[in-house]
The first five atom37 places (N, CA, C, CB, O) and aatype in JSON, in Angstrom:
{
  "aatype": [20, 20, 20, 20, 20, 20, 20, 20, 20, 20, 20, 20, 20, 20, 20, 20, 20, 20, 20, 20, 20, 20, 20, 20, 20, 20, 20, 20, 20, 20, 20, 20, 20, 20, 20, 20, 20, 20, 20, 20, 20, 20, 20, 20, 20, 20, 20, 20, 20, 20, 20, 20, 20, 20, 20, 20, 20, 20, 20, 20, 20, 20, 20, 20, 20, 20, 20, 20, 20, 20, 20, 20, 20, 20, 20, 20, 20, 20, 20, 20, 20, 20, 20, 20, 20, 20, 20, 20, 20, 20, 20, 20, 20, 20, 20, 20, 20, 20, 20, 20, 20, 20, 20, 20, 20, 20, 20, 20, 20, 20, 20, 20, 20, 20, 20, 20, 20, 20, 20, 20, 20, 20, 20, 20, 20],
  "atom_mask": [
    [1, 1, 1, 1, 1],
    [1, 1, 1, 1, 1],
    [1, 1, 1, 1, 1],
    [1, 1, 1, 1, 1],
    [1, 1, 1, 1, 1],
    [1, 1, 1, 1, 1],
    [1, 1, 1, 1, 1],
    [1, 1, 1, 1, 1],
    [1, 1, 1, 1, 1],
    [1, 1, 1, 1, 1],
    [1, 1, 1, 1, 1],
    [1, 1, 1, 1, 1],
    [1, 1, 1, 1, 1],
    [1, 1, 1, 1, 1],
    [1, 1, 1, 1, 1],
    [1, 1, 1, 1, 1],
    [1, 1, 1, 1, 1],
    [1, 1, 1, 1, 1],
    [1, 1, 1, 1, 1],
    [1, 1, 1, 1, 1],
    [1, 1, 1, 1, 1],
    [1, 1, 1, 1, 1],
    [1, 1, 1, 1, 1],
    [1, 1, 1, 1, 1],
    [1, 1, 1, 1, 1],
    [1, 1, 1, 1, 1],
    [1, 1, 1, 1, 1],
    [1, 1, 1, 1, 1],
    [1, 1, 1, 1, 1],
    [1, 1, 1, 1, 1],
    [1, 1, 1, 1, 1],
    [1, 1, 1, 1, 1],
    [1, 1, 1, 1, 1],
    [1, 1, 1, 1, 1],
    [1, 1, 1, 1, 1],
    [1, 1, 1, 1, 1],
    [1, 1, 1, 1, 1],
    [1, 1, 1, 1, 1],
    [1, 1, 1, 1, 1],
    [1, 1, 1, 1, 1],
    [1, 1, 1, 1, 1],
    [1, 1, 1, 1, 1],
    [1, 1, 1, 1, 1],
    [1, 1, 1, 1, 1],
    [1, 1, 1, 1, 1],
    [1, 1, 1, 1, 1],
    [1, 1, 1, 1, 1],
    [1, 1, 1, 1, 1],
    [1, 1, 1, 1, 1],
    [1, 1, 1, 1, 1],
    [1, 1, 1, 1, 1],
    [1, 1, 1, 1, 1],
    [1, 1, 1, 1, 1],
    [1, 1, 1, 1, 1],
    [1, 1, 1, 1, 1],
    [1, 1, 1, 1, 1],
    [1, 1, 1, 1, 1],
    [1, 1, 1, 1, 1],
    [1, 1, 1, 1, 1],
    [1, 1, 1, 1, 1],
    [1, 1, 1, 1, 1],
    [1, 1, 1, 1, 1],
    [1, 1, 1, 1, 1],
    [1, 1, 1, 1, 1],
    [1, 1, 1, 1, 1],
    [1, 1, 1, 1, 1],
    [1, 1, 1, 1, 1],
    [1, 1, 1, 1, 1],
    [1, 1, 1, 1, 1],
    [1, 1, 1, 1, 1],
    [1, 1, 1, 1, 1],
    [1, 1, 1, 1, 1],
    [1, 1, 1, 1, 1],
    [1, 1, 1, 1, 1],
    [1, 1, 1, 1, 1],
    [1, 1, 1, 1, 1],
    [1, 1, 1, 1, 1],
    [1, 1, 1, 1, 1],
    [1, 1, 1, 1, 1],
    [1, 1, 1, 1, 1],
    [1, 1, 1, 1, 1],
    [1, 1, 1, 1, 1],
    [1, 1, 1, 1, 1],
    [1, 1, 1, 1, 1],
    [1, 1, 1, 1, 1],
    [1, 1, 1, 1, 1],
    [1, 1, 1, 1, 1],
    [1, 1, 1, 1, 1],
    [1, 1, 1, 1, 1],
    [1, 1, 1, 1, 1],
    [1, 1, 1, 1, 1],
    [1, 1, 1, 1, 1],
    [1, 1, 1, 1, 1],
    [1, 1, 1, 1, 1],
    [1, 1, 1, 1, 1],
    [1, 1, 1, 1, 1],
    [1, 1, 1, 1, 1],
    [1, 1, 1, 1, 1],
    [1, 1, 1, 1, 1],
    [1, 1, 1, 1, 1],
    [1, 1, 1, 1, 1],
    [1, 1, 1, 1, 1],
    [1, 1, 1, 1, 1],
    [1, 1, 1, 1, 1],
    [1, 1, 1, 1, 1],
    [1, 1, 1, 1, 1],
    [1, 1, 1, 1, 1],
    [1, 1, 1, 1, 1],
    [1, 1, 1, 1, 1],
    [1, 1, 1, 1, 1],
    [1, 1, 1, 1, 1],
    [1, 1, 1, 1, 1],
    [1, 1, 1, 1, 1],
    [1, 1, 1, 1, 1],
    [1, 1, 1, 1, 1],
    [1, 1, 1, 1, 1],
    [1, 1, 1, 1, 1],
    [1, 1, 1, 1, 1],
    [1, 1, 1, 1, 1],
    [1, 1, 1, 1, 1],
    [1, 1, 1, 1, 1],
    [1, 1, 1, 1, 1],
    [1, 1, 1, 1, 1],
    [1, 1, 1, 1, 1],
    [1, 1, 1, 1, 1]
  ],
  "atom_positions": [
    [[27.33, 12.78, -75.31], [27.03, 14.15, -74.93], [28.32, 14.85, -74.52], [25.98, 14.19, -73.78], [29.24, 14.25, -73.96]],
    [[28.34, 16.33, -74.88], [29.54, 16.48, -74.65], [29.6, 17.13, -73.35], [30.17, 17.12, -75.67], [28.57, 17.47, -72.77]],
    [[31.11, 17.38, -72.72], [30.89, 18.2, -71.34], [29.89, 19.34, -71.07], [32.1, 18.81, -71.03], [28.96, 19.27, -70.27]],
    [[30.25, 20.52, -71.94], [29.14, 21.58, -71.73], [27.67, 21.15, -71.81], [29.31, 22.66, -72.76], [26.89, 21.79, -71.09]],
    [[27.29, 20.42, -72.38], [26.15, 19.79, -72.87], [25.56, 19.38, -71.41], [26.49, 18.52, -73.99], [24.44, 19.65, -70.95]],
    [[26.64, 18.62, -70.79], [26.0, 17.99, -69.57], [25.83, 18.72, -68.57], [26.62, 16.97, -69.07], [24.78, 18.63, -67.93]],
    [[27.1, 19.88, -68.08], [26.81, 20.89, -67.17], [25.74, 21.42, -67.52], [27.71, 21.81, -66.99], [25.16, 21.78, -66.49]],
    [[24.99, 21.73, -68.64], [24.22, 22.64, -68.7], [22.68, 21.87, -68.29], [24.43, 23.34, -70.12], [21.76, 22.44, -67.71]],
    [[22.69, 20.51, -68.73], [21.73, 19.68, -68.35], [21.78, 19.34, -66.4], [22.02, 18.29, -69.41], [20.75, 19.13, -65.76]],
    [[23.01, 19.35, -65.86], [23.22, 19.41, -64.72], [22.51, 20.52, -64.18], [24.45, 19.39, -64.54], [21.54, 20.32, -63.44]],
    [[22.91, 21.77, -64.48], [22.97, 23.11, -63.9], [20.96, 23.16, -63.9], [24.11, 24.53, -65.15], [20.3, 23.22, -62.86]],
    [[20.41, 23.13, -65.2], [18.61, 23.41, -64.84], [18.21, 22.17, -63.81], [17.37, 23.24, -66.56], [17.34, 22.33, -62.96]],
    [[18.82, 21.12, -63.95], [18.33, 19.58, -62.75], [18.28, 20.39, -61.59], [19.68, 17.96, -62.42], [17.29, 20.87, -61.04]],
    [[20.0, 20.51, -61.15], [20.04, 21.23, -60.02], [18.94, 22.21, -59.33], [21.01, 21.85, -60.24], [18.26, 22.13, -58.31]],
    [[19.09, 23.18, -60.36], [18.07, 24.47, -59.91], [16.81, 24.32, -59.98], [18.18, 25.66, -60.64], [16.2, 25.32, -59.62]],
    [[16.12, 23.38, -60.33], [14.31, 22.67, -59.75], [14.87, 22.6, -58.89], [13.31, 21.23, -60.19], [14.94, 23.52, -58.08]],
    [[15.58, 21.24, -58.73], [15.67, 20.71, -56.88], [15.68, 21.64, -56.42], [16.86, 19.91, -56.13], [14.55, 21.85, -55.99]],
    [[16.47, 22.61, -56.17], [17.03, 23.55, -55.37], [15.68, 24.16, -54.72], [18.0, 24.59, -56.21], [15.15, 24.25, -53.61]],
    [[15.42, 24.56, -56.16], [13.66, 25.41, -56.17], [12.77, 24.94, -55.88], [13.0, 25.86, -57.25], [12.16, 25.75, -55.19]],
    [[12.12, 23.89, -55.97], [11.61, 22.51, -54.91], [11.66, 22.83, -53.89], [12.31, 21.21, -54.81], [10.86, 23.55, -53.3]],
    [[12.99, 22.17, -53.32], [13.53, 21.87, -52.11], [13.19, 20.0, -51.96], [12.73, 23.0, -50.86], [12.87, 19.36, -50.96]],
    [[13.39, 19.59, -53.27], [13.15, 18.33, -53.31], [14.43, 17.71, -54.13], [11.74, 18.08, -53.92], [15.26, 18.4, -54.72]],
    [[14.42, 15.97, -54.03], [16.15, 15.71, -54.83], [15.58, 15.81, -56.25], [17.18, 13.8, -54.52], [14.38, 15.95, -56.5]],
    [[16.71, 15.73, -57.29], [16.77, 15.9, -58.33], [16.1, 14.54, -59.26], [18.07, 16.29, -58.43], [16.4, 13.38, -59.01]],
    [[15.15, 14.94, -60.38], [14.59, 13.93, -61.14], [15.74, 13.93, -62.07], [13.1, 14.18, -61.74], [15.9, 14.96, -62.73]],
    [[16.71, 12.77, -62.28], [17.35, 12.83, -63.41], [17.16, 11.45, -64.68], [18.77, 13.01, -62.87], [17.98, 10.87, -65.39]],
    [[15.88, 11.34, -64.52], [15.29, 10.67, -65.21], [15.4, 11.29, -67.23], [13.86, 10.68, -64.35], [15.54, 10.55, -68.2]],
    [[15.32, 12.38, -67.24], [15.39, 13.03, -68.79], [16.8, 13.55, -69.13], [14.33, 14.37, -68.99], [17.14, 14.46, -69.89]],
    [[17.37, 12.89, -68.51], [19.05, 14.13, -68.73], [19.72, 12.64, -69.09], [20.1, 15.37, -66.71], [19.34, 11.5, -68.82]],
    [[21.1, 13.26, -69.96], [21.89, 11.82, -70.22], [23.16, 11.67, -68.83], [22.84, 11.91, -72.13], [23.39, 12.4, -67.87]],
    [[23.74, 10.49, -69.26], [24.51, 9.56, -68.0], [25.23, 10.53, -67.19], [25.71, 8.35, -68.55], [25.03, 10.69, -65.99]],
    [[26.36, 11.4, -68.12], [27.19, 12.23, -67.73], [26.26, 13.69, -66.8], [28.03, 12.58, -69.18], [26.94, 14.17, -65.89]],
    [[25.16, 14.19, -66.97], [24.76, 15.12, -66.44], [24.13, 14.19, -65.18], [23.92, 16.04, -67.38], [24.0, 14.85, -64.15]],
    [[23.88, 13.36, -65.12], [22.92, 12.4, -64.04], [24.17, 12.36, -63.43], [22.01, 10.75, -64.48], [23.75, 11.88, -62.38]],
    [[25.36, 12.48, -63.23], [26.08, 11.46, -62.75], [26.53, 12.75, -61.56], [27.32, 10.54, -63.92], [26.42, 12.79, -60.34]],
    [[27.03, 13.65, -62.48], [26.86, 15.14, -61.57], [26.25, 15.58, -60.71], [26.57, 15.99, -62.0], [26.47, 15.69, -59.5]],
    [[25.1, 15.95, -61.6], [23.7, 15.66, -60.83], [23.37, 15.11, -59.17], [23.11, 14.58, -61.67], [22.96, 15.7, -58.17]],
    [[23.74, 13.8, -59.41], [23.36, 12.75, -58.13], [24.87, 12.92, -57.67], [22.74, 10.82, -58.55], [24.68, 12.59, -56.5]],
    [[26.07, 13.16, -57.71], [27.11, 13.44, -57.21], [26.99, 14.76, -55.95], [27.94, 13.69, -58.43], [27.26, 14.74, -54.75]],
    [[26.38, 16.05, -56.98], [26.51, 17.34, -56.06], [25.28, 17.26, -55.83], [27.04, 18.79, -56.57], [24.91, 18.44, -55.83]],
    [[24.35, 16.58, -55.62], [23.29, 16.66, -54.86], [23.58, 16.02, -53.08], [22.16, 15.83, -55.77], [23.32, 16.3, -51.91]],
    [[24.31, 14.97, -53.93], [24.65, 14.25, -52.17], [25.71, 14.8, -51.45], [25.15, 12.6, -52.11], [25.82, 14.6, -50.24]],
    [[26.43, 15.42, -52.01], [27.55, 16.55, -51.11], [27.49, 17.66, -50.82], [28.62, 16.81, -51.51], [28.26, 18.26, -50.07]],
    [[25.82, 18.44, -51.84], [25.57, 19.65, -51.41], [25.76, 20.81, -50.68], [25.09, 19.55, -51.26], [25.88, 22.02, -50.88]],
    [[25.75, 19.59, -49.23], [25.97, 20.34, -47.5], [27.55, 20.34, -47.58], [25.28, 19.16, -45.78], [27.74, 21.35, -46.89]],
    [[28.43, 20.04, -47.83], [29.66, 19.92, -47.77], [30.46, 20.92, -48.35], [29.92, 18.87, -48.2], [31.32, 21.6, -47.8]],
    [[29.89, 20.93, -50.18], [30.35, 22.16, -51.03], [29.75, 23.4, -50.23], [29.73, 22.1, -52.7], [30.46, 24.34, -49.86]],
    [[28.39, 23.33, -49.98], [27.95, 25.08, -49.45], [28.68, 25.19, -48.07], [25.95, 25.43, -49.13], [28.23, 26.08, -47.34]],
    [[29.74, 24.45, -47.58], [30.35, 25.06, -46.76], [31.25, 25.18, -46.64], [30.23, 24.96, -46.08], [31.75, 25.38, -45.53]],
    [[32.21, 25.1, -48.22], [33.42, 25.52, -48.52], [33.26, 26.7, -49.24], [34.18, 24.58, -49.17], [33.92, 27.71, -48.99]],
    [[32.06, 26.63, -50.51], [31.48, 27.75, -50.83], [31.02, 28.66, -50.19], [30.81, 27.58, -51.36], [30.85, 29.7, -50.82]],
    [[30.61, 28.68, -48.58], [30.63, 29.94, -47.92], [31.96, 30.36, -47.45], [29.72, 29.92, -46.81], [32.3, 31.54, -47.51]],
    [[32.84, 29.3, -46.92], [33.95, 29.84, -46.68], [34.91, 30.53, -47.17], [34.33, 29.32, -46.42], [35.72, 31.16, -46.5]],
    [[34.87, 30.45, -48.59], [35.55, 30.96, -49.43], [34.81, 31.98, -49.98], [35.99, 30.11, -50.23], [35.71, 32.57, -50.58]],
    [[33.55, 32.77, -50.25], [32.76, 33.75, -50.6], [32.27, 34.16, -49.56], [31.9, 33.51, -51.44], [31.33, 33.73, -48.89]],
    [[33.31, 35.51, -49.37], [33.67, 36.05, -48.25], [32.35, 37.64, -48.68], [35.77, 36.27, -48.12], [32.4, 38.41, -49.64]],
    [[31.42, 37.57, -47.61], [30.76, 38.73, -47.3], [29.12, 37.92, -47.96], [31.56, 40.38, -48.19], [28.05, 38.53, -47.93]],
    [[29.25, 36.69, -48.43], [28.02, 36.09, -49.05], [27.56, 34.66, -47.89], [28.5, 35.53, -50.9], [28.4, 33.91, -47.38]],
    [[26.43, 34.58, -47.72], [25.88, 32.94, -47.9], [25.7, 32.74, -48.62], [25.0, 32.33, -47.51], [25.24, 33.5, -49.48]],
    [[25.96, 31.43, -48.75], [25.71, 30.39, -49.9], [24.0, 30.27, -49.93], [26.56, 28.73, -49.52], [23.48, 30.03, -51.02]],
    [[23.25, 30.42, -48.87], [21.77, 30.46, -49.13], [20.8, 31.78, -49.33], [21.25, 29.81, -48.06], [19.62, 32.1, -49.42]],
    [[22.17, 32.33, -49.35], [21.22, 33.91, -49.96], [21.99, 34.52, -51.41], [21.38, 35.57, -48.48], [21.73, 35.61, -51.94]],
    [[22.94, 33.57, -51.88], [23.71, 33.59, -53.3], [21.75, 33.34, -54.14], [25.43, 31.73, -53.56], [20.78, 32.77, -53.65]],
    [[21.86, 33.84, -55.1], [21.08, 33.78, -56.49], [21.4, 32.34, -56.81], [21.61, 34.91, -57.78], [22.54, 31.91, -56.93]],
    [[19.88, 31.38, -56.98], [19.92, 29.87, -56.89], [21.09, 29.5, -58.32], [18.03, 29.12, -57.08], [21.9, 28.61, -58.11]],
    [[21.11, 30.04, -59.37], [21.9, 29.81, -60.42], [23.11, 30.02, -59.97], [21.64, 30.51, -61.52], [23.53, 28.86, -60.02]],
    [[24.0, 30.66, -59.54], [25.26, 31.14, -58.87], [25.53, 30.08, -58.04], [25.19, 32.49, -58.09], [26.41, 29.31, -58.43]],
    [[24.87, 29.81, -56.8], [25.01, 28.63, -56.2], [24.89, 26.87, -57.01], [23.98, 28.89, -55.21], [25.58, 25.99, -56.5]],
    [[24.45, 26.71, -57.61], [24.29, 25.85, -58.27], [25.61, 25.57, -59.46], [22.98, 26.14, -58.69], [25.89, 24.44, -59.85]],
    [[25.98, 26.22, -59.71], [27.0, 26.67, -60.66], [28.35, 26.79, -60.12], [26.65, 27.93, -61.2], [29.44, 26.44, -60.58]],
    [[27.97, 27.45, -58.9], [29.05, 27.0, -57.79], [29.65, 25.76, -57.58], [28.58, 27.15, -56.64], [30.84, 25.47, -57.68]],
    [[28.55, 24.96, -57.25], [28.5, 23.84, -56.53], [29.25, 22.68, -57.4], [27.02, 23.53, -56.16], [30.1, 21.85, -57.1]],
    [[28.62, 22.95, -58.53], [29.18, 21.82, -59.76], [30.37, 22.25, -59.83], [28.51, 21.78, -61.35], [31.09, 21.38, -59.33]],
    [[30.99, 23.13, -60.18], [32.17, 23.3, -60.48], [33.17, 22.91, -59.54], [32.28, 24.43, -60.8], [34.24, 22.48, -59.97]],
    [[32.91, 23.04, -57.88], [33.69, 22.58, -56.74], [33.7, 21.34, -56.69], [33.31, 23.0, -55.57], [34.6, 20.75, -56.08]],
    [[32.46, 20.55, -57.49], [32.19, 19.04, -57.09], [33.07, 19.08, -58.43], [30.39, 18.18, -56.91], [33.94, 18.23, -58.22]],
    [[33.31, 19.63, -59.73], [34.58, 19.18, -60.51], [35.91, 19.14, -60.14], [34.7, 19.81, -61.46], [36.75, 18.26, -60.32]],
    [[35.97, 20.01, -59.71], [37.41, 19.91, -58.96], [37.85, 19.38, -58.15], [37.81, 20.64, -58.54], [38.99, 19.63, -57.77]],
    [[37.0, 18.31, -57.5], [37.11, 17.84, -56.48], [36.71, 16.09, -57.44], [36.09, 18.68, -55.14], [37.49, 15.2, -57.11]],
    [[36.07, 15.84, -58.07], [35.86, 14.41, -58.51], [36.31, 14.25, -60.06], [34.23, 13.99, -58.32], [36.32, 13.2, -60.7]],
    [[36.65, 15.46, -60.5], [37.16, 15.21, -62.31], [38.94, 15.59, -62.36], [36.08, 16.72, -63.67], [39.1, 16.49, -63.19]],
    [[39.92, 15.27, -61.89], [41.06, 15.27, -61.75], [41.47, 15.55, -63.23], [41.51, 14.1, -61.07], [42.35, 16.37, -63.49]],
    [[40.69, 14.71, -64.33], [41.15, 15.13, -65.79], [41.1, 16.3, -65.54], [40.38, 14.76, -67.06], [42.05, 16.99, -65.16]],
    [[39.75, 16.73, -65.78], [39.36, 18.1, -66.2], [40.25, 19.47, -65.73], [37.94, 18.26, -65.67], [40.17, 19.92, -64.59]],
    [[41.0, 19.99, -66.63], [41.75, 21.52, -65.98], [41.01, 22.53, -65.05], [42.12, 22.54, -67.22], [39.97, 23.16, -65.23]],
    [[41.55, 22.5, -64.39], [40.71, 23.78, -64.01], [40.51, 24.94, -64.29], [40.8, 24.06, -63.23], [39.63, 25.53, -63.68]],
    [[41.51, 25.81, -65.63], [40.52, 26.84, -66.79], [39.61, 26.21, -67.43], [41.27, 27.53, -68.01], [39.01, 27.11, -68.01]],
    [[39.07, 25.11, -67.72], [38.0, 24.51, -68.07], [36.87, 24.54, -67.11], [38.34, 23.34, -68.38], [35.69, 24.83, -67.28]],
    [[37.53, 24.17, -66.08], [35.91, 24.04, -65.01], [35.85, 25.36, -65.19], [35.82, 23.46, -63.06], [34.91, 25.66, -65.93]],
    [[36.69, 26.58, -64.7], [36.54, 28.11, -64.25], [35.81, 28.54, -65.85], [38.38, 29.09, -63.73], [34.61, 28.68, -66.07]],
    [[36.46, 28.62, -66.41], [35.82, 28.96, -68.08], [33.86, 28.02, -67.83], [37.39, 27.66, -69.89], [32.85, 28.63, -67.48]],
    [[33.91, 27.02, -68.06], [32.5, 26.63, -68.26], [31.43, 26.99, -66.74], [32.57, 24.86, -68.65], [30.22, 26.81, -66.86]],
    [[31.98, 27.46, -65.44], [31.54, 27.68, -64.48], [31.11, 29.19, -64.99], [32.44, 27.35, -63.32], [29.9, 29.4, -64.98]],
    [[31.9, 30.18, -65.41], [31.56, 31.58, -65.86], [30.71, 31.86, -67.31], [32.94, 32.29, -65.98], [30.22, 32.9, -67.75]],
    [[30.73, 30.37, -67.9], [30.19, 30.92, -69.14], [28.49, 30.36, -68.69], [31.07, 30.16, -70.8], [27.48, 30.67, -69.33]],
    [[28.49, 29.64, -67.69], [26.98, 28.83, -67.71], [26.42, 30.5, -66.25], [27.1, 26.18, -66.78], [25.38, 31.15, -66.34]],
    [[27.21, 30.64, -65.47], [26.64, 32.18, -64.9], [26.23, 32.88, -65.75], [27.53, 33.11, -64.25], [25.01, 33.01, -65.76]],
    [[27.12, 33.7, -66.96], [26.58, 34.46, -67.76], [25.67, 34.16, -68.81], [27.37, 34.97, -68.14], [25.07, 35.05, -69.39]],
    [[25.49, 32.44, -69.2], [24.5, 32.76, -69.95], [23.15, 32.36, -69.38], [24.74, 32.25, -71.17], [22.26, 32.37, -70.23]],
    [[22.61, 31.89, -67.69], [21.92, 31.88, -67.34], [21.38, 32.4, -65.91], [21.93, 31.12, -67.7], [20.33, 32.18, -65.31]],
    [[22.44, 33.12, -65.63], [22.15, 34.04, -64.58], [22.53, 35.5, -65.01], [22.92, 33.62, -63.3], [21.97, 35.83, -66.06]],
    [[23.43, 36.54, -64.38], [23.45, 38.01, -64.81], [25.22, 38.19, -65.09], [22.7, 39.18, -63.4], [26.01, 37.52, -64.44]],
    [[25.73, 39.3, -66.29], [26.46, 39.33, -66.59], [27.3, 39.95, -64.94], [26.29, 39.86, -67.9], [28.53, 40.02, -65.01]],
    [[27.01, 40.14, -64.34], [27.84, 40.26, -63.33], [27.87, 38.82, -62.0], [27.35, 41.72, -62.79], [28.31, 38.94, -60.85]],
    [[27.54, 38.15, -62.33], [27.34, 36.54, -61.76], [28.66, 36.13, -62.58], [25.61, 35.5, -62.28], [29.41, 35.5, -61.83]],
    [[29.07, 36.25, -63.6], [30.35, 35.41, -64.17], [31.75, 36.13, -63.45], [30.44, 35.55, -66.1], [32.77, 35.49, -63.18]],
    [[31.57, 37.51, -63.22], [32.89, 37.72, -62.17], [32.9, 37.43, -60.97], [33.31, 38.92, -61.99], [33.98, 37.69, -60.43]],
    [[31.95, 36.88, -60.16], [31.53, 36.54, -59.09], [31.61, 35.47, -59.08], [30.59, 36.88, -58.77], [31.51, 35.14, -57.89]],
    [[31.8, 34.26, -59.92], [31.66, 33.01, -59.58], [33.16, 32.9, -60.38], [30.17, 32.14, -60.05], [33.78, 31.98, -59.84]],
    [[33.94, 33.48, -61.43], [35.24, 33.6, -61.24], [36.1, 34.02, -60.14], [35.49, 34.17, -62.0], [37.18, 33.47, -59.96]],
    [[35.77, 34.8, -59.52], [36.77, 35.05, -58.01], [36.34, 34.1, -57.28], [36.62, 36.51, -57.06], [37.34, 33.46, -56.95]],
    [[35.35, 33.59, -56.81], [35.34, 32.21, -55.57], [35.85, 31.2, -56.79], [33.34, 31.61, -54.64], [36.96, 30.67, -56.82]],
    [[35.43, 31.14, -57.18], [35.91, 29.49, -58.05], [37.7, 29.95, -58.21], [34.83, 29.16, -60.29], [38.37, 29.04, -58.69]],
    [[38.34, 31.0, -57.94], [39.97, 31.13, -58.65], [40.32, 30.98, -56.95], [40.64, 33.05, -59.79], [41.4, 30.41, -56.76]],
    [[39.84, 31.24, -56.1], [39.83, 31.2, -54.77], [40.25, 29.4, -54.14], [38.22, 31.82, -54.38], [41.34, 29.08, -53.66]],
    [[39.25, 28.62, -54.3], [38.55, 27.86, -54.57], [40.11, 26.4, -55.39], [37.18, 28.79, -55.57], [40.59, 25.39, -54.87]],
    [[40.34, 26.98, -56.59], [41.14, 26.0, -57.32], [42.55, 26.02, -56.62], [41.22, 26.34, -58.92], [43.11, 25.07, -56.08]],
    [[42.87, 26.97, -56.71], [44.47, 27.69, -55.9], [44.21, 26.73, -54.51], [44.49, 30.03, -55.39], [45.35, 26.4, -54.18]],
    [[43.17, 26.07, -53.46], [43.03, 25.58, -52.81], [42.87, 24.14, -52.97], [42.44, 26.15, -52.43], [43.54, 23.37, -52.28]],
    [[42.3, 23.87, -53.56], [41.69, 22.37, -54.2], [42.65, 21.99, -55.29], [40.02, 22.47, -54.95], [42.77, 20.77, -55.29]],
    [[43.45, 22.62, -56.31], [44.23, 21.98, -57.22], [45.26, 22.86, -57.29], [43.62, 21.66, -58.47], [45.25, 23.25, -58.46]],
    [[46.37, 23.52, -56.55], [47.11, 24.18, -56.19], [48.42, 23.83, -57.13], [47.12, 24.04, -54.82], [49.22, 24.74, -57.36]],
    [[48.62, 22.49, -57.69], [49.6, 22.87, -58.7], [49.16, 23.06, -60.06], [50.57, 21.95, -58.74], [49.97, 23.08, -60.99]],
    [[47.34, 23.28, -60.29], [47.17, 23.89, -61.61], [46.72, 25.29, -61.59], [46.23, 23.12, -62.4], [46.4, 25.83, -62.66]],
    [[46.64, 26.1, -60.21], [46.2, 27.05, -59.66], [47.3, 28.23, -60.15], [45.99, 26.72, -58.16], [47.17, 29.39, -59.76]]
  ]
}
C-alpha cells in the first residue's frame, strides 16, 4: 500500500474514533495505516497539545474533526517518520484537508503544520 493510500485509510479510522469517542477498529485497513492509526491514537493527548499550542486563536477540540485528525497524523509523522520530508508530510497533510474537509482547511492546516515542522524538524524547515 502506498503512503497516501494509508494516510487516507488512517485519516477515515481516525475520524469514527474521534466521532465515537471510542479507540480505533483497525481491523479492515492495511499494516501501514494500522500502524498510524494505533500510533496517533495513543499520543492523541500529547499531539492536541502541541496542536493547540501552535494554532494560535483555535482549540484543538473545537477544530473541524477532519482538520484535527489530519493534524494529528501529520505531527505524529514528523515526529515518528524521520524518512519522510516534511514537504511530503505538509503536501499530503493539505491535500487529504482539501479533499476531505473544506478548501479553506488546506491553508489552515498548512500554516500550523509549517509552524509545527520549523519546530520539530528545523533543519528541513
Amino acid at each position: 500500500m502506498r503512503s497516501a493510500e494509508a494516510r487516507d485509510e488512517a485519516l477515515v479510522t481516525l475520524y469514527e474514533a474521534d466521532q465515537r469517542r471510542q479507540d480505533p477498529d483497525t481491523g479492515d485497513i492495511g499494516r501501514r495505516a494500522a500502524d498510524m492509526v494505533c500510533g496517533v491514537w495513543a499520543e492523541r493527548e500529547a499531539l492536541d497539545a502541541v496542536i493547540g499550542e501552535t494554532a494560535t486563536g483555535w482549540r484543538v477540540e473545537r477544530m473541524p474533526p477532519i482538520d484535527r485528525n489530519v493534524l494529528r497524523i501529520a505531527l505524529w509523522e514528523l515526529r515518528h517518520r524521520p524518512g519522510t520530508p516534511v514537504p511530503v508530510v505538509i503536501s499530503e497533510a493539505v491535500r487529504l484537508a482539501k479533499t476531505y474537509s473544506t478548501a479553506r482547511s488546506g491553508g489552515f492546516v498548512n500554516g500550523v503544520l509549517a509552524r509545527l515542522a520549523g519546530e520539530r524538524r528545523p533543519a528541513e524547515g
